[in-house]
N, CA, C and O atoms as a GROMACS GRO file, in nm:
protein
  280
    1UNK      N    1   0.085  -0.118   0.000
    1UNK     CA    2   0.000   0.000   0.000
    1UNK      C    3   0.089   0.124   0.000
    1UNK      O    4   0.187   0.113   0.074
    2UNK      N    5   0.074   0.271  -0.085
    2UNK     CA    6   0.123   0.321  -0.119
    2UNK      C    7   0.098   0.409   0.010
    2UNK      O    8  -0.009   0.418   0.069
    3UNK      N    9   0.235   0.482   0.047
    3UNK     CA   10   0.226   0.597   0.141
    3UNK      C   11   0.195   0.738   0.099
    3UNK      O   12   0.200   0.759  -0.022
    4UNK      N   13   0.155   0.864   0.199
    4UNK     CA   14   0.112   0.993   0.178
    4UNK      C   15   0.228   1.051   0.072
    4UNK      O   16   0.193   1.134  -0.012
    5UNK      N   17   0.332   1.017   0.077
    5UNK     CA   18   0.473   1.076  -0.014
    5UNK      C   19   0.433   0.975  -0.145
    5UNK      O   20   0.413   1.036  -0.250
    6UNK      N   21   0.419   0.834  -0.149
    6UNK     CA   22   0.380   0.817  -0.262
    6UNK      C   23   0.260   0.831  -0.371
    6UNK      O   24   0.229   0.787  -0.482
    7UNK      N   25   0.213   0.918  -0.274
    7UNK     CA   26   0.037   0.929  -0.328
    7UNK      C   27   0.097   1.120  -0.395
    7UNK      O   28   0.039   1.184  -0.483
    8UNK      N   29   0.200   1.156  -0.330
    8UNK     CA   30   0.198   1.297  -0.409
    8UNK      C   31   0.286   1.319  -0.475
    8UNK      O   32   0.317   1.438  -0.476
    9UNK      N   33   0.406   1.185  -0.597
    9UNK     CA   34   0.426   1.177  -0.625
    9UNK      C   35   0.354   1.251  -0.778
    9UNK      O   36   0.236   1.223  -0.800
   10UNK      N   37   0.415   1.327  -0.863
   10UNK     CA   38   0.361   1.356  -1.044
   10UNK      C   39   0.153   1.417  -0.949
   10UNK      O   40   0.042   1.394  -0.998
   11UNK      N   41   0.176   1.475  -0.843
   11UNK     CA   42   0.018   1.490  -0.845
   11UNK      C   43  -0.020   1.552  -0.914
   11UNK      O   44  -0.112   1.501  -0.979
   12UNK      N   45   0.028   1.744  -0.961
   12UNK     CA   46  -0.002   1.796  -1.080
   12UNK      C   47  -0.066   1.719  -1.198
   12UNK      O   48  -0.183   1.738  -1.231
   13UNK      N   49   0.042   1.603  -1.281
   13UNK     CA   50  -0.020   1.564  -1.390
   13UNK      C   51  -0.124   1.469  -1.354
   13UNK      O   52  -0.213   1.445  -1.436
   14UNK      N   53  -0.122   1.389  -1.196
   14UNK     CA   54  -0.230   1.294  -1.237
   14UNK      C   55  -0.405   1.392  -1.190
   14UNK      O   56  -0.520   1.353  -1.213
   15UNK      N   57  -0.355   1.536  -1.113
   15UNK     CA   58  -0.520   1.587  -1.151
   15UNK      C   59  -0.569   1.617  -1.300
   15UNK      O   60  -0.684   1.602  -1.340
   16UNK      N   61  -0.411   1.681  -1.407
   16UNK     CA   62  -0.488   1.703  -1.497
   16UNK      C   63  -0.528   1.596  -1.594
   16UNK      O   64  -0.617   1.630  -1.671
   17UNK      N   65  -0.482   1.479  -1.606
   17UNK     CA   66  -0.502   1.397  -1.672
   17UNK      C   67  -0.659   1.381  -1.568
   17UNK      O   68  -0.762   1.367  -1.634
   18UNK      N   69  -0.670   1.383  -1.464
   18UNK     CA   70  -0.782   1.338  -1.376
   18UNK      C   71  -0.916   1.432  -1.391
   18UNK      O   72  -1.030   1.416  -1.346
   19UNK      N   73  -0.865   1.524  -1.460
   19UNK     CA   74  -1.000   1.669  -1.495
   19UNK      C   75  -1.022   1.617  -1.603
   19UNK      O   76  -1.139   1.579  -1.618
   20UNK      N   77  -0.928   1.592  -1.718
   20UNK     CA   78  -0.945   1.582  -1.837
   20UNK      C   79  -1.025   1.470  -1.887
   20UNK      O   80  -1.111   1.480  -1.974
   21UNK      N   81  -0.988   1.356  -1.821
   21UNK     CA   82  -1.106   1.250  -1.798
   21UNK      C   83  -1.254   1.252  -1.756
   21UNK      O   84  -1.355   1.196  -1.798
   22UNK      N   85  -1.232   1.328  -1.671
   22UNK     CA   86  -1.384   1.367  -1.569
   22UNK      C   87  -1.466   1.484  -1.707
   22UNK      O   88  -1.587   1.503  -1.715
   23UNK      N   89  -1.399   1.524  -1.766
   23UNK     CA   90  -1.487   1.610  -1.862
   23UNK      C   91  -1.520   1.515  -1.998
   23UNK      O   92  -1.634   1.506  -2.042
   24UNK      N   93  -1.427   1.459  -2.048
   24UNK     CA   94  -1.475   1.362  -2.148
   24UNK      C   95  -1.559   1.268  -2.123
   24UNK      O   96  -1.618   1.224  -2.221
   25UNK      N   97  -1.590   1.212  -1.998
   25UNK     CA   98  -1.698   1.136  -1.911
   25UNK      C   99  -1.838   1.205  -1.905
   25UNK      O  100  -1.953   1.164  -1.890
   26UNK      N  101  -1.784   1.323  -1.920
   26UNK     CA  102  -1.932   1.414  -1.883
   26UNK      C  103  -2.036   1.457  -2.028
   26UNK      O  104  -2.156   1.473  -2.051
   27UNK      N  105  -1.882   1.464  -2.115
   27UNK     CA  106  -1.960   1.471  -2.316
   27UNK      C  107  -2.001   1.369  -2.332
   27UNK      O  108  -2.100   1.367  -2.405
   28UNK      N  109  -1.961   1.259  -2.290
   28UNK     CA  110  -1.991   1.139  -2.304
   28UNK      C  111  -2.114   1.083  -2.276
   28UNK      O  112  -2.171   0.992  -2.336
   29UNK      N  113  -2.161   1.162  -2.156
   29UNK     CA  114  -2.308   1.132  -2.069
   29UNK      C  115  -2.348   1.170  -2.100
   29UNK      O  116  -2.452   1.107  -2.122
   30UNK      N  117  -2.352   1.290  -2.148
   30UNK     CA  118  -2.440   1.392  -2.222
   30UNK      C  119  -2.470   1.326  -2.344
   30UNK      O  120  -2.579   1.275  -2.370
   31UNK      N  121  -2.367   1.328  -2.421
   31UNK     CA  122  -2.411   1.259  -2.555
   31UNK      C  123  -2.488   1.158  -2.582
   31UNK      O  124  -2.540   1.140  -2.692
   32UNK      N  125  -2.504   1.072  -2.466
   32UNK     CA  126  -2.608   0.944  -2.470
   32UNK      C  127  -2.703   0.964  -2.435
   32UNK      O  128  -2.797   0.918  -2.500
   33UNK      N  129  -2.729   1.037  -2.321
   33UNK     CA  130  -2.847   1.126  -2.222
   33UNK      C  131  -2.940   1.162  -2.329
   33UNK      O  132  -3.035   1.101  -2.377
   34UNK      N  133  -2.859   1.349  -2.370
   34UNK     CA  134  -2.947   1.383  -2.408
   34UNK      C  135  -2.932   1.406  -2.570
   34UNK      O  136  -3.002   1.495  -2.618
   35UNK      N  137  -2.858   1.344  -2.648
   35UNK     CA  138  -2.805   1.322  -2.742
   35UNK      C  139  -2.703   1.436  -2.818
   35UNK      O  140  -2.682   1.456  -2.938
   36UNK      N  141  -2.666   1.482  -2.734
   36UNK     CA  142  -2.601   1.641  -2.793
   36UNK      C  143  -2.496   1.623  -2.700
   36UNK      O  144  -2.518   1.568  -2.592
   37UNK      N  145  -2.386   1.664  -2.731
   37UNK     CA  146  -2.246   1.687  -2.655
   37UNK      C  147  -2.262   1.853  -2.586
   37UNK      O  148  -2.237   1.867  -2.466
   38UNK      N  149  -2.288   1.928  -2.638
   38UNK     CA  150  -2.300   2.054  -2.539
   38UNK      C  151  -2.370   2.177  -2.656
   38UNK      O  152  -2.368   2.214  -2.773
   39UNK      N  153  -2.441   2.206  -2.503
   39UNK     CA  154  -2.538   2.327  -2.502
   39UNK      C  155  -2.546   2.474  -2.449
   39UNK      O  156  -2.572   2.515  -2.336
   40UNK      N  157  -2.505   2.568  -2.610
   40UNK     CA  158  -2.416   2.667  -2.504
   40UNK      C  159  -2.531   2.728  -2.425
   40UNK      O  160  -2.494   2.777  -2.319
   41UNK      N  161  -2.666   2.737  -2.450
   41UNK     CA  162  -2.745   2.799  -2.370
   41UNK      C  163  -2.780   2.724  -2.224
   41UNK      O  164  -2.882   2.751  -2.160
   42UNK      N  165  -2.686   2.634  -2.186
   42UNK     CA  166  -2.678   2.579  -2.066
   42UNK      C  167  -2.605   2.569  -1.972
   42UNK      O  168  -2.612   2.494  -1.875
   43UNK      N  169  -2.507   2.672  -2.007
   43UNK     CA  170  -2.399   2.718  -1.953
   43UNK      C  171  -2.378   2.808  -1.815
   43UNK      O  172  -2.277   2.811  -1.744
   44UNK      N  173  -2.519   2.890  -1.794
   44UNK     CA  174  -2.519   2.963  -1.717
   44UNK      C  175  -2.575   2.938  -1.663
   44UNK      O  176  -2.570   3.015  -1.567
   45UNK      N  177  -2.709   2.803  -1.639
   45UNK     CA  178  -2.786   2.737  -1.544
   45UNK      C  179  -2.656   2.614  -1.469
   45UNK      O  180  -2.572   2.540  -1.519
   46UNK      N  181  -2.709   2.652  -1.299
   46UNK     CA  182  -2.604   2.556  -1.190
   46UNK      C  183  -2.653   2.443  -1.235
   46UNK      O  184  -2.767   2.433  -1.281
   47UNK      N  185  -2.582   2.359  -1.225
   47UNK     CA  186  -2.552   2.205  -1.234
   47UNK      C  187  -2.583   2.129  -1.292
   47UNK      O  188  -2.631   2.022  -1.256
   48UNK      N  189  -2.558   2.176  -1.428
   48UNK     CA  190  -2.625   2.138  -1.545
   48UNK      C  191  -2.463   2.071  -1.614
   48UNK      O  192  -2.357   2.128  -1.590
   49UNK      N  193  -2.468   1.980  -1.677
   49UNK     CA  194  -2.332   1.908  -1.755
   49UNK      C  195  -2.234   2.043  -1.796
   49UNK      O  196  -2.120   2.069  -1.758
   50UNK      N  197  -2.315   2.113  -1.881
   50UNK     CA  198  -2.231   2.186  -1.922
   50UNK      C  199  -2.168   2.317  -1.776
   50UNK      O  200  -2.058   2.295  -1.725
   51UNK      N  201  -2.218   2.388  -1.750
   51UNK     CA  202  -2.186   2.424  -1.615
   51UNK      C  203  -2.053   2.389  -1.569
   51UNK      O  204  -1.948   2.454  -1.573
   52UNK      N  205  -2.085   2.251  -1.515
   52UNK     CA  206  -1.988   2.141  -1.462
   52UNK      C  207  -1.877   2.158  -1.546
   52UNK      O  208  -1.772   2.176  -1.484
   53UNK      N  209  -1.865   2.159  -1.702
   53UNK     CA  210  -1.761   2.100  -1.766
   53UNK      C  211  -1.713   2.219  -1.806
   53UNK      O  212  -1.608   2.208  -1.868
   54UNK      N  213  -1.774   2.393  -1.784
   54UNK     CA  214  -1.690   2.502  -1.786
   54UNK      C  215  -1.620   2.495  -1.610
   54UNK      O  216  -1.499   2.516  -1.598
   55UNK      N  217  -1.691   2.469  -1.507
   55UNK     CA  218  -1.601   2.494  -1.395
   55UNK      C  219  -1.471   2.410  -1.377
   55UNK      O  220  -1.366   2.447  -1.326
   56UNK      N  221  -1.504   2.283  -1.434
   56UNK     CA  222  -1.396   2.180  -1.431
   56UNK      C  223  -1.279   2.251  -1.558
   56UNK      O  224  -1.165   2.293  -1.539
   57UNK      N  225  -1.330   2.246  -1.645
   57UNK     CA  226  -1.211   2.348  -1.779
   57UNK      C  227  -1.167   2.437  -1.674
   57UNK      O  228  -1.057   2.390  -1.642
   58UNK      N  229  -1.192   2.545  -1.598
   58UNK     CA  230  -1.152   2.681  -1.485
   58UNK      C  231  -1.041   2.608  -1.437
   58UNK      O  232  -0.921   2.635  -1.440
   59UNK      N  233  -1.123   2.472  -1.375
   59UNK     CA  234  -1.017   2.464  -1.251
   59UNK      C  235  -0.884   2.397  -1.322
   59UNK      O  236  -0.778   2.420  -1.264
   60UNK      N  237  -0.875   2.294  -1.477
   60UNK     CA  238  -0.783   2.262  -1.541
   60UNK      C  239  -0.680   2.364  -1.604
   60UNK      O  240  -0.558   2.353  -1.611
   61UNK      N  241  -0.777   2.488  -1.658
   61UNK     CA  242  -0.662   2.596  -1.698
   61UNK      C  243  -0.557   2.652  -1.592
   61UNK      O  244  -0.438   2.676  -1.607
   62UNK      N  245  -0.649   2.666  -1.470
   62UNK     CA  246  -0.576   2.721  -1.351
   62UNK      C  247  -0.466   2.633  -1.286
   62UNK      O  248  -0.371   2.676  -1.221
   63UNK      N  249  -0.491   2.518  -1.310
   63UNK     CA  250  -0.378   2.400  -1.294
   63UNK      C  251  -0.247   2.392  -1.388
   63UNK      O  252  -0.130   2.380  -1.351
   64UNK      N  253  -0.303   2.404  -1.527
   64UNK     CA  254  -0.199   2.431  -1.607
   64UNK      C  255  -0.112   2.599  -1.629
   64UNK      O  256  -0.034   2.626  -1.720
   65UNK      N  257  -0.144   2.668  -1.545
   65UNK     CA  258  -0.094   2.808  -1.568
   65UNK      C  259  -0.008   2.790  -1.406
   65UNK      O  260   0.091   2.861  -1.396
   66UNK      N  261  -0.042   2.701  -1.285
   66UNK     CA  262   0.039   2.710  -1.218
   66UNK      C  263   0.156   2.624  -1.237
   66UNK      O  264   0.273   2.657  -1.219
   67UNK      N  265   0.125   2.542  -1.265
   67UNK     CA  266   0.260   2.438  -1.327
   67UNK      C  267   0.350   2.484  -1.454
   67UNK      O  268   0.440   2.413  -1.500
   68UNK      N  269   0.325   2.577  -1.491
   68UNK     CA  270   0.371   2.656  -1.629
   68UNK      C  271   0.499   2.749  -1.538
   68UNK      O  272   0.615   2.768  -1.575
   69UNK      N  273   0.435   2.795  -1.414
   69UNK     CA  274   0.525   2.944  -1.362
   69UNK      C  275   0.614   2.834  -1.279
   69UNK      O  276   0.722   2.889  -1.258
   70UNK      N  277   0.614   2.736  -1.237
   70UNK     CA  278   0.712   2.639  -1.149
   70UNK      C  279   0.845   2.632  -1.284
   70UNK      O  280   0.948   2.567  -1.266
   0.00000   0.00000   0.00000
């Protein structure tokens, strides 16, 4: 079993690989759901797929702009 030092080993890349997944999961649901991958007029209603998959993009850009200045 892996320890707290081996769990924060590469953590940077494994959230963004870990956002980047979590959003292709979410076009994905959508696309079967409601047959459309995204709806920009759904963007500004809370907790709606798309919503979700602009806050999750926020929090991935903001991940990649801090690992950029390291």
């Amino acid at each position: 079993m892996p320890g707290f030092s081996e769990l924060r080993k590469n953590f940077w890349k494994r959230l963004k690989i870990a956002l980047c997944f979590i959003i292709v999961f979410i076009l994905v649901d959508e696309g079967i759901k409601e047959g459309y991958l995204f709806k920009l007029s759904d963007v500004l209603i809370p907790l709606t797929h798309e919503n979700t998959i602009i806050i999750i993009g926020a929090v991935l850009l903001i991940v990649v702009v801090i690992k950029r200045r390291d």
